[in-house]
N, C-alpha and C positions, 0 to 999 in steps of 0.2 A: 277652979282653974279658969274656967271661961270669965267669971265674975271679973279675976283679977285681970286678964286681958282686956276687956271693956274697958275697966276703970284706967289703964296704962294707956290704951287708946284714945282717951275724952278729950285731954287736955290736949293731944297732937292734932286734932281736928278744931277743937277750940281753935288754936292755933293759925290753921290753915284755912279757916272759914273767909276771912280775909283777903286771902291772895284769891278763893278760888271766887267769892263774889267780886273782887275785882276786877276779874275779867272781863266784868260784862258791859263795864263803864265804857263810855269815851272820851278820848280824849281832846278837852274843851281847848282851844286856842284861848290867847291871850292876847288883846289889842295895846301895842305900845306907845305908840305916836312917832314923833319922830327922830326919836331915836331909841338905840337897840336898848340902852339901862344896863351894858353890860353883861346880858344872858347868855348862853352859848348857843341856846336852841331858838334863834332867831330868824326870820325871814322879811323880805322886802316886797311890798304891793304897790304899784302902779297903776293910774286907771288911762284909757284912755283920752285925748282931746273931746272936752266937750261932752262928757262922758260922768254920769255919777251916779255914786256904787256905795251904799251904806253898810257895814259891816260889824256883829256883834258873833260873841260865843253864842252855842247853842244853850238855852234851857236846862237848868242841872239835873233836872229829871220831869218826869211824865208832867209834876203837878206844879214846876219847879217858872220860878218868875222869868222871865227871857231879860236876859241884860239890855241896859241901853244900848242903841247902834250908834256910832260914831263913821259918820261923811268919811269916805278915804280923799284926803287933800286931791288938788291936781299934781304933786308933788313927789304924793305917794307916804306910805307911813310903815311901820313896822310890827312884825306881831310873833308872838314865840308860835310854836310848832303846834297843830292839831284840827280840827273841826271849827268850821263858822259857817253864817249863816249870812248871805250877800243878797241884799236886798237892791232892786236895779229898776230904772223906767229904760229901758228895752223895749221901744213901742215900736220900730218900723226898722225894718233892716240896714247896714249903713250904706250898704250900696245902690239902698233905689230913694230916686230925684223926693226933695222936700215938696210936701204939699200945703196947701193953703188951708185947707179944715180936716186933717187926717181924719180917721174913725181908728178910734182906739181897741184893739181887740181885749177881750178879755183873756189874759195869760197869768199866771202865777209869776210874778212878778219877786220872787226871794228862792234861793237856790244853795245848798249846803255843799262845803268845798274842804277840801280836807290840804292843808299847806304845811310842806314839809320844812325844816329844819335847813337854812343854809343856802336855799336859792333865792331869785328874783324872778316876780312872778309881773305880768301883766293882764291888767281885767279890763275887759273891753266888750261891747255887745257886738253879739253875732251880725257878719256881714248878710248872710243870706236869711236867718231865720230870725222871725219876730217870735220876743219875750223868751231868747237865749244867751248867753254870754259866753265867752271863751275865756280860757285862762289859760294863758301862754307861760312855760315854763322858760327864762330867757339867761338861765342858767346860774350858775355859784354869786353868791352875794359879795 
């Protein structure tokens, strides 16, 4: 009896192996340019004046190649819903005075950002903090 219970059980797990290792994944965005392609799960990115911000999916796993980054226009461009990876020269805050030979700090300079489905975002580096960015949620697309 137990035999026959395993063997009824096998293929329901077969089955379900799928959804439950699928859980673990994330979910990669998609860079559209500019314009939506028609997708429902789209959003809108903006960068600030003077301001640039390169942007790719993450890596499809541990060992996995990192997509090309593509520049966000000053225009702004489009991308469906999920995970990416914003890479930024964020060197000096934007509210303090330009210098003649800054000193460049050393910051991590690429920042993973998760963009939902349906609004309009704005990406801009941090006023007060060197080698941070902001991303202003500026509502429905």
């Amino acid at each position: 009896m137990l035999k026959r219970h395993l063997c009824l059980s096998l293929p329901g797990l077969v089955l379900l192996l799928p959804l439950l290792l699928g859980g673990c994944a994330i979910q990669r965005g998609e860079v559209l340019g500019r314009s939506p392609l028609g997708y429902a799960d789209t959003a809108f990115i903006g960068v600030g004046q003077d301001e640039y911000f390169w942007i790719a999916p993450p890596a499809s796993g541990k060992h996995g190649v990192p997509p090309a980054s593509m520049q966000i226009p000053a225009d702004g461009l489009w991308v469906r819903e999920g995970w990416f990876i914003v890479e930024f020269q964020c060197f000096a805050p934007r509210d303090r005075a330009a210098t003649n030979d800054p000193i460049i700090p050393e910051t991590d300079d690429q920042k993973p950002i998760f963009i939902h489905a349906g609004h309009r975002y704005m990406l801009s580096c941090s006023p007060t903090k060197i080698g941070q960015i902001d991303l202003q949620d500026q509502g429905g697309t």
